[in-house]
GUVEX-817720 format. One line per field, with one value per residue (C-alpha): residue number from 1; x, y, z; residue in one letter. Coordinates in Angstrom, 1 decimal. Layout:
# GUVEX-817720
n <- NUM|...
X <- X|...
Y <- Y|...
Z <- Z|...
res <- A|...
This chain:
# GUVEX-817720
n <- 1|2|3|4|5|6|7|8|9|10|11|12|13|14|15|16|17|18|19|20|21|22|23|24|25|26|27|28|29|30|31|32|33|34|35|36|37|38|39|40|41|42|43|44|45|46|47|48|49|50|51|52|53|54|55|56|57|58|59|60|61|62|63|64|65|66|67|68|69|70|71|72|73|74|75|76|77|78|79|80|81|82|83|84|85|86|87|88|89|90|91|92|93|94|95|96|97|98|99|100|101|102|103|104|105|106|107|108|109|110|111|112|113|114|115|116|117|118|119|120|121|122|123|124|125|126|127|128|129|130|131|132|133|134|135|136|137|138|139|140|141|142|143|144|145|146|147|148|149|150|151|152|153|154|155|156|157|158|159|160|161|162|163|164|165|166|167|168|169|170|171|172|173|174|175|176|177|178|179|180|181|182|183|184|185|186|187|188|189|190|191|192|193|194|195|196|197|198|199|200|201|202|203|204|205|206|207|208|209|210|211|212|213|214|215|216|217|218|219|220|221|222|223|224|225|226|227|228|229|230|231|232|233|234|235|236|237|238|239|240|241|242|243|244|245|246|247|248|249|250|251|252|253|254|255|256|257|258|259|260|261|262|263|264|265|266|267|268|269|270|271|272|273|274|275|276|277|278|279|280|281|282|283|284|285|286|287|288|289|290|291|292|293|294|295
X <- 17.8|19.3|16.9|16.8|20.2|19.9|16.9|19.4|21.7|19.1|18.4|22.1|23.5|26.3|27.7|30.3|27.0|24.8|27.3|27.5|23.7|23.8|26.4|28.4|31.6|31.8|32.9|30.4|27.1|29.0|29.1|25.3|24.5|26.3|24.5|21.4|22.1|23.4|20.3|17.8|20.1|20.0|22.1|20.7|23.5|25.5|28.5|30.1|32.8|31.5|28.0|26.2|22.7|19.9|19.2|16.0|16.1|17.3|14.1|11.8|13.8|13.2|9.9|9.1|11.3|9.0|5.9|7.2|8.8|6.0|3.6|5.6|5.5|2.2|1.5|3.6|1.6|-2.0|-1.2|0.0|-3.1|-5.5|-4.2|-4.3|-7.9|-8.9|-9.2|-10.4|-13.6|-15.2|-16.6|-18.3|-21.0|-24.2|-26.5|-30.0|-30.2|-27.1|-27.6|-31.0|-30.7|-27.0|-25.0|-26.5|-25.8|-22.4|-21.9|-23.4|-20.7|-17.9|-19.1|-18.8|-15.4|-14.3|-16.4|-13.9|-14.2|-17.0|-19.2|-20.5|-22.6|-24.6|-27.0|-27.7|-28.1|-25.2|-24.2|-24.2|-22.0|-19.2|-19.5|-18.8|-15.9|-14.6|-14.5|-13.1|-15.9|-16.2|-12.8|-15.6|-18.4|-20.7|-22.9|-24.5|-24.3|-21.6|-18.6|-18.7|-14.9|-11.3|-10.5|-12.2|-11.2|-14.0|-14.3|-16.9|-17.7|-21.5|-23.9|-27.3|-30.8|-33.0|-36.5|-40.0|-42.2|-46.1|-48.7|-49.8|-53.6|-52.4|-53.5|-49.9|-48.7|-51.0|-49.9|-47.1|-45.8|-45.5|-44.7|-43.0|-45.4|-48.2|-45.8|-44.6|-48.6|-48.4|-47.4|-43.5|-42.3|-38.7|-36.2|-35.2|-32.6|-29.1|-30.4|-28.0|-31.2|-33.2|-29.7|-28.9|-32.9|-33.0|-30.2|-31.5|-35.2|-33.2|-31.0|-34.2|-36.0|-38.5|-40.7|-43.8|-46.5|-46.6|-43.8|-43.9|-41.2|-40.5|-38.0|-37.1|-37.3|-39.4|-42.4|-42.0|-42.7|-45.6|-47.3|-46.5|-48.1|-51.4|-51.5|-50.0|-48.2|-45.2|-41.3|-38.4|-35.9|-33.2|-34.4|-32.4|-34.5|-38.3|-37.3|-39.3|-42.2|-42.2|-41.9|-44.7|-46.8|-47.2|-45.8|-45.0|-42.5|-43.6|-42.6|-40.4|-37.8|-36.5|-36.7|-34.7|-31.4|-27.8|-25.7|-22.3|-22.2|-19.2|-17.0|-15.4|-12.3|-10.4|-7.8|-4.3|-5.7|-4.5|-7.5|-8.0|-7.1|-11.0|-12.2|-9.6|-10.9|-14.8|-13.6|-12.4|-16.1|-17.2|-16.6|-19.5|-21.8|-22.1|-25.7|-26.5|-24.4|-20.6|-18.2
Y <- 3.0|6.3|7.3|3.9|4.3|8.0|6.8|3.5|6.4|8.8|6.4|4.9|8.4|7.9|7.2|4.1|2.6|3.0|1.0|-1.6|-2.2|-1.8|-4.4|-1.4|0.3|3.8|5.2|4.0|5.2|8.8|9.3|7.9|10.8|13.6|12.3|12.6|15.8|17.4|16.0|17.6|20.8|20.0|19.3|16.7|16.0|18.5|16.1|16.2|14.9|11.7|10.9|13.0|15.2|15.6|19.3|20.5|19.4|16.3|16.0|16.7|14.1|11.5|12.2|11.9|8.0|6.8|7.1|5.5|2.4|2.4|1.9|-0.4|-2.3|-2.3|-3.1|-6.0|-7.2|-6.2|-8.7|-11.6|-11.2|-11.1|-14.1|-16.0|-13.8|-16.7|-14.7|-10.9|-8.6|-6.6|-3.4|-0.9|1.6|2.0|4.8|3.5|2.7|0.6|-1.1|-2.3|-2.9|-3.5|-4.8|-7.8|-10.0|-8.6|-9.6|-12.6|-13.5|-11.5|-14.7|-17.9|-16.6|-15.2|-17.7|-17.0|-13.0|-11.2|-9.2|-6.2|-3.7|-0.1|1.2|5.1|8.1|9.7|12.4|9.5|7.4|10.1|10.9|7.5|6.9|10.4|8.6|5.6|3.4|2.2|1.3|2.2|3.7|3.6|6.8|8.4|11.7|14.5|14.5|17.4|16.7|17.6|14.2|11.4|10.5|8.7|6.6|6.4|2.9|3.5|5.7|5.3|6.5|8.6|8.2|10.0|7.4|6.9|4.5|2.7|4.0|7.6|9.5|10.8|7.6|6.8|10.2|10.0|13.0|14.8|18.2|20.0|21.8|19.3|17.0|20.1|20.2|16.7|15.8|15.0|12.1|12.3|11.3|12.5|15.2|13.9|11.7|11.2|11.1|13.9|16.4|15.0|15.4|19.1|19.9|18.7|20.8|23.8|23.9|23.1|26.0|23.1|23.2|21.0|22.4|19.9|17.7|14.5|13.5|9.9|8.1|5.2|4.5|1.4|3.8|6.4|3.4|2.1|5.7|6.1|2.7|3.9|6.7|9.4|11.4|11.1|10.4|10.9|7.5|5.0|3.0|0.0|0.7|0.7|-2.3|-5.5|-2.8|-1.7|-5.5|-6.0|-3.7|-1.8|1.4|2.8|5.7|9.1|10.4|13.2|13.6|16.5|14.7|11.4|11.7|10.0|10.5|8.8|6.0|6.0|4.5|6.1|6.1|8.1|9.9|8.1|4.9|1.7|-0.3|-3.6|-6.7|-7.4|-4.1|-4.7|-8.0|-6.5|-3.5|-6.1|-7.5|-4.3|-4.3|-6.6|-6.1|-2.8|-2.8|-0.3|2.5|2.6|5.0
Z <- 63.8|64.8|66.8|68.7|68.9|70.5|73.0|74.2|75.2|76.5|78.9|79.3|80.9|78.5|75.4|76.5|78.3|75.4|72.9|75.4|75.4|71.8|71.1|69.1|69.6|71.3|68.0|65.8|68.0|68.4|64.9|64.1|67.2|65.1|62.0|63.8|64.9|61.6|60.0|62.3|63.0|66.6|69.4|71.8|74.6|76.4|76.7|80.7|82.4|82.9|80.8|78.8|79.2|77.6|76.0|75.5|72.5|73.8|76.0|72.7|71.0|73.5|74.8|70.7|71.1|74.0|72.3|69.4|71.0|73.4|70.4|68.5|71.8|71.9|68.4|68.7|71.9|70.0|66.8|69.0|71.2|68.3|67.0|70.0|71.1|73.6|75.9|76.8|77.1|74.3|75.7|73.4|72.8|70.3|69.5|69.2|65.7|65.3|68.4|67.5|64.1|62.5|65.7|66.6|63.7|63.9|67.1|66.6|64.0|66.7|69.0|66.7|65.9|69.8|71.9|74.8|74.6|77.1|75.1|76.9|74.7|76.2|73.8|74.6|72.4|70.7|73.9|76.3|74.3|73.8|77.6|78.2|76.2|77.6|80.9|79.8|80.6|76.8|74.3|71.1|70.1|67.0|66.7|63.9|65.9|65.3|68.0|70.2|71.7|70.1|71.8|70.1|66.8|64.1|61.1|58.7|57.7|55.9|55.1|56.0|54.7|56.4|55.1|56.0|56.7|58.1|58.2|55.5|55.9|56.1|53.6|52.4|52.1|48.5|46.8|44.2|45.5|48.7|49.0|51.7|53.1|53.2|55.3|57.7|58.5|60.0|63.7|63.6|66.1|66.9|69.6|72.7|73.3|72.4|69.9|67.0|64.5|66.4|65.8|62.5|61.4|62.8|61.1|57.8|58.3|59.3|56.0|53.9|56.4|57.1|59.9|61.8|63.1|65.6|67.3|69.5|71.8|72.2|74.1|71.8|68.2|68.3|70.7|67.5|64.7|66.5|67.1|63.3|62.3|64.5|62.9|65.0|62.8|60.7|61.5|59.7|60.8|59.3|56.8|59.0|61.6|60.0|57.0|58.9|59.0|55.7|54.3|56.7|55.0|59.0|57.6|54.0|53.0|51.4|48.3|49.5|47.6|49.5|52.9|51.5|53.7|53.9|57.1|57.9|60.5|63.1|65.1|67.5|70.0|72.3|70.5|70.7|73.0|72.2|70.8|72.7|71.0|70.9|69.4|66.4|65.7|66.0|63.8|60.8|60.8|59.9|56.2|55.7|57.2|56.1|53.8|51.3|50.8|52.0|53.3
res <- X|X|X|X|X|X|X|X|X|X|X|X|X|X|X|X|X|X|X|X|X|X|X|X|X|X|X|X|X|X|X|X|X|X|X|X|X|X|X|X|X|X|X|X|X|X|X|X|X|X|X|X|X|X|X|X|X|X|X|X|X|X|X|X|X|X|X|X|X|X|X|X|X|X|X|X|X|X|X|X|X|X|X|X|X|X|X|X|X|X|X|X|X|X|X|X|X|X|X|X|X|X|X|X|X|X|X|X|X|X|X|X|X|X|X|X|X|X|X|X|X|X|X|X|X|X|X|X|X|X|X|X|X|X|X|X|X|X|X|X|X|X|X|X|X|X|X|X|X|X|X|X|X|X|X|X|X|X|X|X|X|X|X|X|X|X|X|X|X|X|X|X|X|X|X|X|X|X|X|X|X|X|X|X|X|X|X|X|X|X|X|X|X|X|X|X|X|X|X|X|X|X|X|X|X|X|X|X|X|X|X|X|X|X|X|X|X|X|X|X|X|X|X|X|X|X|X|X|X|X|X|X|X|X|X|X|X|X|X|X|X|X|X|X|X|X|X|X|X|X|X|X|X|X|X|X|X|X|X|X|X|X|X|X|X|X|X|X|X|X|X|X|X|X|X|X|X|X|X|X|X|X|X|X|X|X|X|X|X|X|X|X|X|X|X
C-alpha cells in the first residue's frame, strides 16, 4: 500500500494531488511517505515550493513501482483472458525430438479445449529455436539443448532417456552385454550441428572419453532410424523417438549400461516477457503428458 501510495504521488507532482487521487487526506499520505522513507533509509522527494521531486532515490523507487503495477496489470489481464481463451494465437517452438514425438498429442488435447486459438508450431534444432525466441518470433520454446543466452529463462518439466540402439539383425544387438569399446568400433549416426541430442550426446562420450571410429551426419532423426534399422551403424537417440520401432521389432537397444542417458527437457522464454494467455494454458497441459521420468 505504501508504495502505491508513493507511485500515486510520483506521478501526481505533489502531495495535495496525490491524496486527492487517493481519496486520503494530505496528512495521512505524508506520514505513510515518511514511514516509507524511515523504513528504507531513504529520502524520495525533495519537497519545493509548489509539488515535490523525485530524488534519485526517488527515480529507483518508482522505476521499481512501474514494473510492479505494470505486472500486476498484466496478470490481471492474463487470468481473465485465459478464462475467456476464445480467442488468440499459440506460437511456439520444438527441437526435433519433442516436436515429433511428445507435442502432437498435446496439442491435440490444447485444440479440443481452445478450438478458437491458432496454433502455429516450428520444429528446428535447439540453436534455431533460441535464435528465434531471441528475436521475438516465438513466445516458447521446448529444447532439450543447453541455453547459450543470459536472456532466456527455462524449466524442466521431464527427463528423457537416451538409449544406444541398432538394428535388430546387428550383431550387437543379441549380446547381453556391450562393452565400450566394441560399440566405439561401429559407425555412429548423429544429428546435424545445433542439434540438442548431437551436443548433449558429445558431451556424454567426452566425459566417458568415448570415441567412434566412424561418424554419419544426418539431417533428421527419422533418416538416422531408418539407416540404423538397415543396418548402417549405430545411434545413440530418445527413447520417445525410436518406441513405435522398437515395439515393431525394426530396431532393438544394446546392453550398454554406460551409454544409458537422462537429460532434462525444457521450456523456454524470454526473460521477464509476459507469457501469452495461450502459452499459459499450453504450459498447464504439460504435467501430463509428461511419460517416464519427471522433473
Amino acid at each position: 500500500m505504501k508504495i502505491h501510495n508513493f507511485n500515486t504521488v510520483a506521478e501526481s507532482g505533489s502531495i495535495s494531488a496525490g491524496a486527492k487521487r487517493l481519496h486520503l487526506n494530505q496528512p495521512a499520505v505524508t506520514r505513510q511517505l515518511r514511514q516509507l522513507e524511515s523504513l528504507l533509509g531513504s529520502t524520495f522527494f525533495d519537497r519545493l515550493p509548489r509539488g515535490v521531486r523525485l530524488t534519485e532515490s526517488g527515480e529507483l523507487l518508482h522505476d521499481y513501482a512501474q514494473r510492479i503495477f505494470t505486472l500486476e496489470r498484466e496478470a490481471e489481464t492474463a487470468i481473465r483472458e485465459m478464462r475467456q481463451l476464445g480467442t488468440g494465437e499459440l506460437v511456439i517452438g520444438a527441437s526435433s525430438t519433442i516436436g515429433n514425438y511428445l507435442l502432437p498429442p498435446m496439442l491435440a488435447e490444447f485444440r479440443r479445449r481452445y478450438p478458437a486459438v491458432e496454433i502455429t508450431v516450428e520444429i528446428a534444432n535447439a540453436h534455431t529455436i533460441e535464435t528465434d525466441l531471441l528475436s521475438r518470433r516465438l513466445a516458447l520454446g521446448l529444447t532439450e539443448g543447453r541455453l547459450k543466452s543470459a536472456d532466456l529463462h527455462a524449466h524442466v518439466f521431464m527427463h528423457d532417456k537416451i538409449i544406444p540402439i541398432a538394428a535388430a539383425t546387428h550383431p550387437l544387438a543379441h549380446l547381453r552385454r556391450v562393452g565400450t569399446q566394441a560399440i566405439c568400433r561401429e559407425t555412429l549416426l548423429q544429428r546435424e550441428a545445433g542439434s540438442g541430442t548431437r551436443e548433449f550426446v558429445e558431451e556424454a562420450l567426452k566425459r566417458a572419453r568415448l570415441q567412434f571410429s566412424h561418424s554419419v551426419c544426418l539431417g533428421s532423426t527419422e533418416a538416422i532410424k531408418k539407416m540404423a534399422a538397415a543396418g548402417g551403424g549405430v545411434a545413440l537417440l530418445s527413447r520417445l523417438a525410436v518406441k513405435t520401432e522398437l515395439q515393431a521389432g525394426m530396431l532393438k537397444t544394446l546392453a550398454v549400461p554406460e551409454l544409458h542417458l537422462n537429460r532434462p527437457l525444457r521450456w523456454v522464454h524470454l526473460h521477464r516477457r509476459h507469457l501469452p494467455p495461450s502459452v499459459v494454458a499450453f504450459l498447464a497441459l504439460l504435467p501430463s503428458f509428461s511419460p517416464g521420468t519427471r522433473a
